[in-house]
C-alpha positions in Angstrom: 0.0 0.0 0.0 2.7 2.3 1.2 4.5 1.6 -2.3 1.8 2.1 -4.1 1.0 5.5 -2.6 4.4 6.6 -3.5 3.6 5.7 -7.0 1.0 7.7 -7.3 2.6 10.9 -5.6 5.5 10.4 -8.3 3.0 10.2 -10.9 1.1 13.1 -9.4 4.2 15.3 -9.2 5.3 14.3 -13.3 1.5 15.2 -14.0 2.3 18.6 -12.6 5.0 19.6 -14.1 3.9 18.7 -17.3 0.9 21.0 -16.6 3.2 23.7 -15.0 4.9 23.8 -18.9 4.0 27.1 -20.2 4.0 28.0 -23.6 6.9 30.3 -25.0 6.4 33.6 -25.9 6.8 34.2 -29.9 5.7 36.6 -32.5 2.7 35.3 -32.7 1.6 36.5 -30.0 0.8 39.5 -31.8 -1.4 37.5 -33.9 -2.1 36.6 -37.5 -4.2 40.0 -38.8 -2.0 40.1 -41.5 -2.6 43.2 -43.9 -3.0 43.1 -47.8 -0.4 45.0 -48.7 2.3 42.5 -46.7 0.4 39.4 -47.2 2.5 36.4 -45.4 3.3 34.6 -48.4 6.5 33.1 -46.8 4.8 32.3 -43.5 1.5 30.4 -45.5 4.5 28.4 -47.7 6.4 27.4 -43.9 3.2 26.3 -42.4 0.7 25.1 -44.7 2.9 24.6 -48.0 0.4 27.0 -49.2 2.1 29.7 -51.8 -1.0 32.0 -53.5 0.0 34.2 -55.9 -1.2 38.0 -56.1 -3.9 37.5 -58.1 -5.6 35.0 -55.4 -4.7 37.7 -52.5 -6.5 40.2 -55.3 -9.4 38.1 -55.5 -10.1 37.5 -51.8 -9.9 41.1 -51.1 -12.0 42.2 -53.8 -14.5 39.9 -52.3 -14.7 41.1 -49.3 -17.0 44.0 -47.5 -17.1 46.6 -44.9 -20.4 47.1 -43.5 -22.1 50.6 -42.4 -22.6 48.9 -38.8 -19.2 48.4 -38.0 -19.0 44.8 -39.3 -17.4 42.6 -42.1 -19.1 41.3 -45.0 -18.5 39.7 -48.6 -20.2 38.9 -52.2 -21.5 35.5 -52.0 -22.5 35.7 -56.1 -22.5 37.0 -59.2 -25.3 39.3 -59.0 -24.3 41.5 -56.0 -26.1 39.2 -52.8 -24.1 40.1 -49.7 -23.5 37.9 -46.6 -23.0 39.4 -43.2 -24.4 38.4 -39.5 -27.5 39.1 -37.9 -26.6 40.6 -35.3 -24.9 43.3 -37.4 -28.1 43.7 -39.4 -30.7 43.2 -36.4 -31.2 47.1 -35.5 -31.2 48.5 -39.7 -33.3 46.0 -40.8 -36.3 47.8 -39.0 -36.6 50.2 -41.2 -37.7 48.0 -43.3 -40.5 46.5 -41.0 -44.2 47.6 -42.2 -46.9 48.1 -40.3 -48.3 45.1 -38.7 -44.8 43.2 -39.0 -42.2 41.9 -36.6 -38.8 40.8 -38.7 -36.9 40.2 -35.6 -39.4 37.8 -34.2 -40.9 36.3 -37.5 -37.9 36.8 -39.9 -37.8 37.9 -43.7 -37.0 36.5 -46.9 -37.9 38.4 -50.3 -39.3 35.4 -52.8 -38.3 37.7 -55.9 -36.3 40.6 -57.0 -39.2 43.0 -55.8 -40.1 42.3 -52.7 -36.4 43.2 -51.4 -36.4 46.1 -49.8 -34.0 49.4 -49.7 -32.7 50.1 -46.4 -31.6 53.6 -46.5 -29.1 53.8 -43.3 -27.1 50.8 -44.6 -24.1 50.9 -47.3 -21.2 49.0 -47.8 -17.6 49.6 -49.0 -15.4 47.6 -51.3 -11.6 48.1 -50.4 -10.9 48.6 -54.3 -7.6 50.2 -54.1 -4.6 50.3 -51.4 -0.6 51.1 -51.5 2.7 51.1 -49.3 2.9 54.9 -48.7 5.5 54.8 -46.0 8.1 56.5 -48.0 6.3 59.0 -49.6 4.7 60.4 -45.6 8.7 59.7 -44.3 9.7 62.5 -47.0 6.8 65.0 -46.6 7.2 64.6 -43.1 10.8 65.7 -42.8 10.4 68.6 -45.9 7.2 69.4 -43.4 7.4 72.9 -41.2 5.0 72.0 -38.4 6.1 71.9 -34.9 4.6 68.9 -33.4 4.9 65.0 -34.7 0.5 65.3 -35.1 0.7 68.5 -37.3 3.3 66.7 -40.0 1.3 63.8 -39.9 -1.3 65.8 -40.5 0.2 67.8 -43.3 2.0 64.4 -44.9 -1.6 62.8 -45.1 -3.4 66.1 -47.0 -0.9 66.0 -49.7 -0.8 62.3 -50.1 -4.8 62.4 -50.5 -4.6 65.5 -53.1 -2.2 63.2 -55.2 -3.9 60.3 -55.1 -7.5 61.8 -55.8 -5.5 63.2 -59.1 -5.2 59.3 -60.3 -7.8 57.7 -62.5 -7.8 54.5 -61.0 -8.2 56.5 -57.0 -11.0 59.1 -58.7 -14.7 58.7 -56.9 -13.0 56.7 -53.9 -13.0 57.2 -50.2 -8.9 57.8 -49.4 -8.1 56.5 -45.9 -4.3 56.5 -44.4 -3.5 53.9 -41.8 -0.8 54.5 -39.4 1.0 50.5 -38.7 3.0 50.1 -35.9 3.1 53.5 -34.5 4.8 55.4 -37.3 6.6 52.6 -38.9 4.9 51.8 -41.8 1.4 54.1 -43.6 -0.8 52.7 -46.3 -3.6 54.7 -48.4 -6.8 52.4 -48.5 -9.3 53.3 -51.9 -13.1 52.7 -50.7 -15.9 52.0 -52.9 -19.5 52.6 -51.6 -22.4 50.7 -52.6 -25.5 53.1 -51.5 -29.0 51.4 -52.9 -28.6 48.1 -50.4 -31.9 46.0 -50.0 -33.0 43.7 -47.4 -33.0 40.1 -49.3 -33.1 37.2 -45.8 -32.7 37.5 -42.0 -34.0 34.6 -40.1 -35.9 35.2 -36.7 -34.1 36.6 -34.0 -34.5 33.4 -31.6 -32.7 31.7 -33.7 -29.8 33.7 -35.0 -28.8 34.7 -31.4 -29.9 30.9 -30.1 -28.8 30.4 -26.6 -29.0 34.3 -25.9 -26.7 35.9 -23.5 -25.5 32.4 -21.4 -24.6 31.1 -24.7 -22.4 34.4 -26.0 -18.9 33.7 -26.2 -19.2 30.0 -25.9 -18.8 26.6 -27.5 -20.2 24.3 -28.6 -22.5 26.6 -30.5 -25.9 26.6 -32.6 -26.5 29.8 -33.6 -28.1 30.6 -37.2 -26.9 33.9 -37.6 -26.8 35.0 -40.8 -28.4 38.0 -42.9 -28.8 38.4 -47.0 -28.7 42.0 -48.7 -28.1 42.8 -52.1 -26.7 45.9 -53.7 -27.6 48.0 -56.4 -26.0 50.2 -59.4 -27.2 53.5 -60.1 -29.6 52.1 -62.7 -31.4 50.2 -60.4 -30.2 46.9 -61.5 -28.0 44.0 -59.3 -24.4 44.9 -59.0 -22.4 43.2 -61.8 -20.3 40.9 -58.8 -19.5 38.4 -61.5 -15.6 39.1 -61.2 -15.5 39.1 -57.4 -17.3 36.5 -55.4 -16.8 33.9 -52.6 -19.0 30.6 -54.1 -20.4 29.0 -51.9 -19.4 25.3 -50.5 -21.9 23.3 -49.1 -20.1 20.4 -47.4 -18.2 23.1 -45.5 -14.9 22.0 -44.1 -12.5 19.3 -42.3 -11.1 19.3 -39.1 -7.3 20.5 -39.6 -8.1 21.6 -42.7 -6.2 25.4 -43.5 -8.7 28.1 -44.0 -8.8 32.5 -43.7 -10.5 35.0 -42.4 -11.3 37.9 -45.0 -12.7 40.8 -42.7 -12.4 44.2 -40.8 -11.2 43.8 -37.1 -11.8 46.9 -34.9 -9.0 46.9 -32.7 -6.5 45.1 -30.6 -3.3 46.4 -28.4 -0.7 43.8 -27.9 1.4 46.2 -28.6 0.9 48.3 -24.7 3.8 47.5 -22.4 3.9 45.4 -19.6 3.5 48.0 -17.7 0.4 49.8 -18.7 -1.4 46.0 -19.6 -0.4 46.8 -15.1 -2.4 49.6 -15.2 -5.2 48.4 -17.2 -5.7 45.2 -14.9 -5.4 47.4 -12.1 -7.7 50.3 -12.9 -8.9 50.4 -16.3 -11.1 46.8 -16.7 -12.0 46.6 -12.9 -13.7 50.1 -13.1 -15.2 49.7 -16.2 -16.7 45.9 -15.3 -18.1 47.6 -12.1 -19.7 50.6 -14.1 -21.3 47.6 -16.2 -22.4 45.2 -14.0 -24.6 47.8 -12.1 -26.1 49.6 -15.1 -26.9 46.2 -16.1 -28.2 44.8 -13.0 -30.3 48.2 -13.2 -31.4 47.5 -16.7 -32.9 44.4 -16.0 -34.9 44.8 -12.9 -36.5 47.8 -15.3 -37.1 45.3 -17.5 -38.5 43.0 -15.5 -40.9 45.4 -14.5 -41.6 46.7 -17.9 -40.5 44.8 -20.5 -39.6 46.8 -23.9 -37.1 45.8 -26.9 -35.1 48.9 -26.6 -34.7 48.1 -22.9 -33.7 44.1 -23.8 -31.2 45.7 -26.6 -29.4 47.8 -24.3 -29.1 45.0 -21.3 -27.8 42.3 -24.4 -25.7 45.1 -25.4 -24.3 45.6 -22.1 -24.3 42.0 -21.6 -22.1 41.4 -24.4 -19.6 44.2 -23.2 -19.4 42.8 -20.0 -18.4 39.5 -21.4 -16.0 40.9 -23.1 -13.9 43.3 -21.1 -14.3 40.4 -18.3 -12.5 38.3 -20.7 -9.6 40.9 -21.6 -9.4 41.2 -17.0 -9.4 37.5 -16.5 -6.6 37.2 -19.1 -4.8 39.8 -18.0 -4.9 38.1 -14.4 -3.3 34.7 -16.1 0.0 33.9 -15.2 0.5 31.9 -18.7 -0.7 35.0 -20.5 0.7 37.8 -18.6 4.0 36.1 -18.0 4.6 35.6 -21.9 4.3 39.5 -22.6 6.7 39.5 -19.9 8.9 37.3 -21.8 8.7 38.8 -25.1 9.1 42.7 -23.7 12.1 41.4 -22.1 13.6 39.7 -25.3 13.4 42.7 -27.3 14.6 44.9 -24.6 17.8 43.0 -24.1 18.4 43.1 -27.7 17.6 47.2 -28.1 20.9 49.7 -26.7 19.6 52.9 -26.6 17.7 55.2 -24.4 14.9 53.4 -22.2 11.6 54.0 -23.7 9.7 51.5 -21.5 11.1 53.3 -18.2 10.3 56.3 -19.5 6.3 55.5 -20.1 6.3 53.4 -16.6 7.0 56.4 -14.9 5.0 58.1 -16.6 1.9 55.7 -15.7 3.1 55.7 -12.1 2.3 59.1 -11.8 -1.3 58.6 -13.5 -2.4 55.7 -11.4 -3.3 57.6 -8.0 -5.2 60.1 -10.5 -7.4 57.1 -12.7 -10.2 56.7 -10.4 -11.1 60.5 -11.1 -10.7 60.7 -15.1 -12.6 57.4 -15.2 -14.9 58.0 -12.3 -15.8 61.8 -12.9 -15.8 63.2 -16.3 -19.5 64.5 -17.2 -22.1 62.5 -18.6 -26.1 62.1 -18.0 -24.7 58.0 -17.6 -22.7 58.8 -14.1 -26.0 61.1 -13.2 -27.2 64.4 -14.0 -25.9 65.3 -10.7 -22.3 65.1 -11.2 -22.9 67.3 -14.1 -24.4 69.8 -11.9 -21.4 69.6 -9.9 -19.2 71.0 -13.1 -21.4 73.2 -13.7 -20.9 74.8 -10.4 -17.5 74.4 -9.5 -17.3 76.6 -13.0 -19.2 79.0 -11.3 -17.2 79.0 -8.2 -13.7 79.5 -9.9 -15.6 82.3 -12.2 -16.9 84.1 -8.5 -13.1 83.8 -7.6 -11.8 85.1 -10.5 -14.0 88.1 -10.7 -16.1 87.5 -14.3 -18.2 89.6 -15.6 -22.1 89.2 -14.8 -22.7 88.2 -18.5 -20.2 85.1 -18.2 -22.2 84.3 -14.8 -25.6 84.5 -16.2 -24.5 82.2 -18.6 -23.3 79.2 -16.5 -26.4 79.9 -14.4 -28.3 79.2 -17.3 -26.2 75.9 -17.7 -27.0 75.7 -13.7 -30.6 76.5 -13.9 -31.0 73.2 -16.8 -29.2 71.1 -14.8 -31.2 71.2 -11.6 -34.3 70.5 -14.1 -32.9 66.9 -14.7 -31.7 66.3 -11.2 -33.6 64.7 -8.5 -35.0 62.1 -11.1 -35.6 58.0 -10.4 -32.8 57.7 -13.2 -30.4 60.4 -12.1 -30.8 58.9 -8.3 -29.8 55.5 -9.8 -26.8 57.1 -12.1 -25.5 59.4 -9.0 -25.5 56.9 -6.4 -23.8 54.4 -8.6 -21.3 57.3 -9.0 -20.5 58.1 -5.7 -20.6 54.0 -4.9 -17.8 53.6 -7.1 -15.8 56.9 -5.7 -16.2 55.4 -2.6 -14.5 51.7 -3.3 -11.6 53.1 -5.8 -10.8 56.4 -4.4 -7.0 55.9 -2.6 -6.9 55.7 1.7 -4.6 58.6 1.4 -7.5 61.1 -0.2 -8.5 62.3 3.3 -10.6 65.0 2.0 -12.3 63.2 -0.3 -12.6 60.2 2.4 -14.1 63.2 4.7 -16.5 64.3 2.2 -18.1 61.0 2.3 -17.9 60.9 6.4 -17.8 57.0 6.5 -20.8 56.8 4.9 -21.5 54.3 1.9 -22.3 55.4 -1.7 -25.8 55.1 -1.3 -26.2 57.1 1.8 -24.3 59.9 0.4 -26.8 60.6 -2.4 -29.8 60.1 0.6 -27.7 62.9 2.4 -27.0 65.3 -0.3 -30.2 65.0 -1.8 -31.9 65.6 1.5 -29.8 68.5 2.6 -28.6 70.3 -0.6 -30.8 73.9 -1.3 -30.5 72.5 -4.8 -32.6 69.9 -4.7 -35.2 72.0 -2.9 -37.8 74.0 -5.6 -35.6 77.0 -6.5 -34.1 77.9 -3.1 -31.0 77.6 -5.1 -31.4 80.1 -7.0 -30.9 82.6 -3.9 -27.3 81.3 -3.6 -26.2 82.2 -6.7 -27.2 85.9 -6.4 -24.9 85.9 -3.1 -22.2 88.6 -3.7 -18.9 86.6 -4.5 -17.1 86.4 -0.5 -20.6 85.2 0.8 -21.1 82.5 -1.9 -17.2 81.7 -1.7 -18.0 80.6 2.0 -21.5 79.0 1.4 -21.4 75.5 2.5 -24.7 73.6 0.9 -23.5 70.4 0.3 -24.0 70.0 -3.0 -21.3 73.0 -3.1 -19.0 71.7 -1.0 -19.3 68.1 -3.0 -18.1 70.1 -6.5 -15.2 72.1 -4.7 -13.9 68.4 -3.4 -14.6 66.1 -6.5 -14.0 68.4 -9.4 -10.8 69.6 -8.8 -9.6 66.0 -8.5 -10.9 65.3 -11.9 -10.0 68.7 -13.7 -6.0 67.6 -12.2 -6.5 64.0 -13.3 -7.6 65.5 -16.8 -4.8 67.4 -16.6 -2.0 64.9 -16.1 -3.4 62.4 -18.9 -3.7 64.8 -21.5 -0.6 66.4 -20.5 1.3 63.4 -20.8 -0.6 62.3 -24.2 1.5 63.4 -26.7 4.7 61.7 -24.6 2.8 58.9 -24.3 2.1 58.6 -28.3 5.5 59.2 -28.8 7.5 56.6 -26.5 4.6 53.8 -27.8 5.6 54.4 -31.0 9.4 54.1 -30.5 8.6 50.9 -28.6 6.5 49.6 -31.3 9.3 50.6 -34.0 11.9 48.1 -31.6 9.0 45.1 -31.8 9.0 45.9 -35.9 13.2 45.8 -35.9 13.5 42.5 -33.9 10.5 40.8 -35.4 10.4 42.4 -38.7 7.4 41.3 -41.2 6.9 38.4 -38.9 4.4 40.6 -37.1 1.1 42.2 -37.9 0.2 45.7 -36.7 -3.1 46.1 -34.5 -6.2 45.9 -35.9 -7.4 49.0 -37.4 -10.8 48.5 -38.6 -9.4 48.1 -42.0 -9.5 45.0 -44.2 -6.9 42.0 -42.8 -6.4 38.5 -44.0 -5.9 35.7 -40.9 -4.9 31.9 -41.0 -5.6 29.1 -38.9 -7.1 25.6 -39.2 -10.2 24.0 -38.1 -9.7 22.3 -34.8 -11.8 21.8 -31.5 -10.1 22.4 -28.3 -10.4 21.2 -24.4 -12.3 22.9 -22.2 -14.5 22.3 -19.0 -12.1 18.7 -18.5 -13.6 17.5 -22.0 -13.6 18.3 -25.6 -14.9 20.6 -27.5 -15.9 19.0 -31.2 -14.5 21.4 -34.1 -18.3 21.5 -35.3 -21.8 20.9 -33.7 -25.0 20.1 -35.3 -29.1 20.6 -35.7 -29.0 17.7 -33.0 -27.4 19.2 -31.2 -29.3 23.1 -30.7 -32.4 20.6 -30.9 -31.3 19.2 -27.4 -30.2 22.2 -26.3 -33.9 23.0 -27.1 -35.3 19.5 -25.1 -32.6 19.9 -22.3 -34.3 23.4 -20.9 -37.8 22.6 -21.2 -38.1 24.6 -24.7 -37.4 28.1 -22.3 -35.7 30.9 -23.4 -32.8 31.6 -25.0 -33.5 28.4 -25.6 -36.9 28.5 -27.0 -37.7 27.7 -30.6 -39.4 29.0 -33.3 -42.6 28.1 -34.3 -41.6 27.6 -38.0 -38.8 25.4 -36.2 -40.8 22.5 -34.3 -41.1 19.3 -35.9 -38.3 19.3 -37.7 -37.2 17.0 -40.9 -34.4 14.3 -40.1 -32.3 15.5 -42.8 -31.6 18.9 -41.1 -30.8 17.6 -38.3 -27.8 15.5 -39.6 -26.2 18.8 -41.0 -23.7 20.5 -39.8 -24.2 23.7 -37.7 -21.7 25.8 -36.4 -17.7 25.0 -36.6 -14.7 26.2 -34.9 -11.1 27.5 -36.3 -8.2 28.7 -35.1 -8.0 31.8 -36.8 -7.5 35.6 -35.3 -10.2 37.5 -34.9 -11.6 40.4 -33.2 -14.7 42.5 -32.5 -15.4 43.8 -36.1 -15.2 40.6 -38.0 -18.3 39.6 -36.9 -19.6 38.7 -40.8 -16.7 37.7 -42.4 -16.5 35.1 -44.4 -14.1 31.9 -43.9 -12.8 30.4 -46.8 -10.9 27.8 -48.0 -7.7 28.1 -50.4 -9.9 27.4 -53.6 -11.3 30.9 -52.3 -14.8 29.1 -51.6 -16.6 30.6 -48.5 -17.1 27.4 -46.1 -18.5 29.5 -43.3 -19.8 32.7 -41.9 -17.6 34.4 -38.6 -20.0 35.3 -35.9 -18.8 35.2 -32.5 -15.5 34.1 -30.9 -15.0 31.8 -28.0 -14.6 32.8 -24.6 -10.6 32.1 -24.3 -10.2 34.8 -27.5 -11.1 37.4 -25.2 -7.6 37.8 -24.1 -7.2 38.8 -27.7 -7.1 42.1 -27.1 -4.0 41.9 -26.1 -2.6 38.5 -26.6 -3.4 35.9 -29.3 -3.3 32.1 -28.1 -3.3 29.5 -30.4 -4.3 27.3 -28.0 -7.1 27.9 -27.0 -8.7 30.7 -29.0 -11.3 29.9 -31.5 -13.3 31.5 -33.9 -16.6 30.7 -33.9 -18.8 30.6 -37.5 -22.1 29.3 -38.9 -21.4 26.4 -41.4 -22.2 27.3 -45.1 -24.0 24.1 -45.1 -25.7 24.9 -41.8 -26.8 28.5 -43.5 -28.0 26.4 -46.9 -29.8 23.4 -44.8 -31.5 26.1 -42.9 -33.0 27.7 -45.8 -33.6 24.2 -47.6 -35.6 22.4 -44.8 -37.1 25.5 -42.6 -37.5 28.4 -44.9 -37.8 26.4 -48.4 -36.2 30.1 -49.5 -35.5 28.1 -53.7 -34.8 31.3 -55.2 -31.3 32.1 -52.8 -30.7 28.5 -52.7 -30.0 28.8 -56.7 -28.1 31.9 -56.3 -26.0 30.4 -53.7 -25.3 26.9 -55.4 -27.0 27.0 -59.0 -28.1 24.0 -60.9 -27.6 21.6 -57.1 
């Protein structure tokens, strides 16, 4: 027994330390967003023996969509039908909603070319044209007069636009320049816009966002969360997409089989130091995850109360973002993650001789952090309570009594005074205010002992009780008789609400202060660390996301999770037992169109996973395969990609997309939609 024991402890300790093996930091960790203008031809030959030419990188770009939501999108055929998600398409599609309709609970598809309808709000844009211009803004720049690094910039991009906009082939575009790796390399993007979009397909709601809110950022997955448009010429007629199309591939993909990502991805920032991914976990994602937590928690007991679609919106909306930013902490709390951006800053440190940029900006964030509560906590808006804008409003009035302004400048922040008291006092502004102060109270530092004082040991909520119970300006218009004090009698007046604004708003005026101050420096010393990443790595790296059009890699591949598997697809049996499982309640609810369905949907595939590098903003892009066939439609990502905003890990991250099969068997078997069923496969 005693042996055996011993046996297992050994076996115990290997198991840990082959757990304990961390994975090596790389240039990959910065991802695979690759741009079109540096495809990774040499890095696609290395990995998957895969060596496209320009005219395939051409092709795929051409192909692709940016959509006037803030998602991706591409051509799925020759007569100008676009693909994109749902959920990017969920709050335009209502203008097309007649009276008597309800497309988000009943769906839409358009049985011929007439019954699509225009959506006026929504365009999208073809990136038609783009070029290298780093040269040509490193000359203009230097030959420049301006003083500041902003106003050559500035200067560089006028000039570059006024050329380009002289070309024939640039003529009629929208010209955007891109800054890459913080001044190291610029490209000019050409746009084309494609105005007269109609509504073709959306499915219902229910099922395009199946699973709801305890389902978002997950897998195994069944969403159908697709959308159909179509875009027009000036004539009226389909846009001519003959040349520039993703066909579509019904028996989707493989597991390990290589495919990309053609889309738009808003924005990462793997390239932030060490030290300020410090002073985001410390301050920046626990503030902003309190902040939405409570308006969320607020949100739905409204709802609950008084149920409305703008209100369920807002909490999905708020939902989503807590999700996400929750993801970006967590990460940012992993050892494995946090420790490789550890390992990589120091590798390129070790290898750079020069002056310390990365001392520079940590003391530069050690002088911001005791002054991040107040920039976060305290800058003006009706969403941290009309209140707190009061409280501006009159510590401008107070440093204007001090100053000795003129009665005219007075009368004109007692105006500003005299709205603001209006909107104060409310259920909502009670709500906003108190979770206001409630947040003061828990991040504000021990050391602030006269904003500790203000607060008198009491909690968040009985603050706002106080003030709003003692304060002259929440009494009718006794407040009005305090203003109209001469300047030495209203310079000693101690309402509350007064004394709150002299305390608070100097804290955030100095906090506003110091960060903008420290901008510009900032800007700079990222950039010169970004330019020592592009040196040791060179092309090896991506720059962040931009919201401009990238190209990523990866393979189709489950993952573990939860002590199991995760399958690298899922199926209609599956969302069908999801359906069983919960007693047919939402988010898991069904359809009515849905019940009863054939057994030859229910074999097909549904949603799939990849390894590919994705963001917020490629929600609708299409995944293809190397034969440039669209396989699958990028919806969602799972919840290990939420470190993605500032780490890619192959590992574990996956993105998450509706099988093109899944999308076709859906409009075979439940919609019977035959006329986009030919356009999307003819002559099947």
């Amino acid at each position: 027994m005693k042996k055996f024991m011993i046996l297992l402890i050994i076996l115990f300790s290997i198991n840990l330390s082959v757990n304990a093996q961390k994975t090596k930091a790389g240039p990959h960790d910065f991802g695979r967003m690759w741009t079109f203008e540096n495809p990774p031809k040499e890095w696609l030959q290395k990995a998957y023996n895969f060596t496209p030419d320009d005219q395939w990188f051409k092709d795929v770009r051409m192909s692709a969509l940016r959509m006037s939501t803030g998602c991706s999108a591409s051509f799925v055929s020759p007569n100008g039908l676009i693909m994109t998600n749902h959920h990017c398409s969920r709050d335009a599609v209502l203008e097309a909603q007649k009276d008597g309709e309800n497309i988000m609970e009943d769906g839409f598809f358009a049985n011929t070319p007439a019954e699509e309808r225009k959506v006026p709000s929504v365009f999208f844009e073809q990136l038609t044209m783009l070029a290298d211009i780093t040269g040509e803004m490193n000359k203009l720049m230097d030959e420049s007069k301006a003083e500041d690094l902003e106003g050559k910039e500035s200067e560089a991009i006028d000039s570059i636009k006024r050329y380009y906009r002289s070309l024939d082939a640039w003529k009629d575009l929208r010209l955007q320049v891109v800054k890459y790796y913080s001044g190291v390399k610029f490209s000019i993007y050409g746009y084309k816009k494609y105005k007269d979009i109609r509504l073709v397909a959306i499915p219902e709601a229910a099922i395009a966002f199946y699973g709801g809110d305890p389902d978002n950022f997950t897998f195994p997955r069944y969403d159908v969360d697709f959308t159909f448009w179509r875009a027009y010429d000036e004539d009226g007629k389909p846009v001519n997409s003959s040349a520039n199309y993703f066909k579509f591939k019904l028996n989707g993909v493989q597991e390990n089989e290589l495919v990309f990502v053609i889309g738009n991805p808003a924005r990462t920032e793997r390239y932030r130091t060490v030290d300020q991914l410090k002073w985001d976990r410390k301050y920046r994602y626990p503030m902003t995850l309190d902040y939405l937590r409570t308006l969320r928690d607020h949100l739905q007991e409204e709802y609950d109360n008084n149920p409305s679609d703008e209100l369920l919106n807002m909490i999905f909306g708020l939902s989503n973002s807590e999700k996400a930013y929750s993801g970006i902490y967590n990460g940012l709390k992993n050892p494995d993650l946090f420790d490789r951006k550890v390992e990589i800053e120091e590798m390129v440190r070790k290898n750079y001789k020069g002056e310390d940029y990365w001392g520079e900006l940590k003391a530069i964030y050690d002088g911001l952090a005791p002054k991040s509560w107040a920039v976060m906590l305290l800058s003006p808006s009706p969403m941290r309570g009309n209140t707190l804008m009061l409280l501006h409003s009159l510590y401008k009035y107070d440093e204007m009594m001090k100053s000795g302004a003129s009665s005219d400048d007075l009368e004109d922040v007692k105006d500003q005074i005299s709205y603001m008291v209006s909107k104060t006092g409310t259920d909502d502004d009670i709500f906003y205010t108190t979770m206001t102060m409630k947040l003061i109270k828990k991040y504000v530092p021990v050391d602030d002992k006269e904003v500790n004082n203000l607060f008198d040991g009491k909690s968040g909520e009985e603050f706002v009780k106080t003030l709003m119970s003692k304060s002259k300006f929440f009494k009718g218009e006794k407040w009005k008789k305090i203003l109209d004090q001469k300047p030495e009698k209203f310079l000693k007046n101690k309402d509350l609400l007064l004394k709150t604004a002299r305390v608070l708003i100097p804290r955030f005026n100095e906090a506003s202060e110091a960060f903008g101050s420290t901008a510009s420096k900032r800007k700079d010393l990222e950039g010169k660390i970004a330019q020592q990443y592009f040196k040791y790595f060179g092309s090896d790296l991506p720059p962040d996301a931009t919201f401009t059009l990238r190209i990523s890699d990866g393979v189709v591949k489950g993952y573990k999770f939860n002590g199991t598997l995760a399958p690298y697809k899922t199926s209609f049996f599956g969302m069908y037992d999801k359906n069983y499982s919960f007693d047919h309640k939402y988010p898991w609810s069904l359809p009515e169109k849905w019940n009863y369905p054939p057994y030859e949907l229910l074999q097909q595939p549904l949603d799939f996973v990849s390894t590919n590098d994705i963001i917020g903003g490629n929600s609708g892009s299409a995944i293809i395969n190397k034969n440039k066939e669209v396989v699958g439609l990028i919806f969602d990502g799972n919840i290990e990609s939420l470190p993605g905003n500032f780490i890619y890990d192959e590992e574990y991250n996956r993105a998450v997309s509706v099988h093109a099969g899944g999308i076709y068997a859906a409009l075979k078997y439940i919609y019977h939609a035959k006329r986009l069923m030919e356009e999307l496969v003819p002559n099947r």
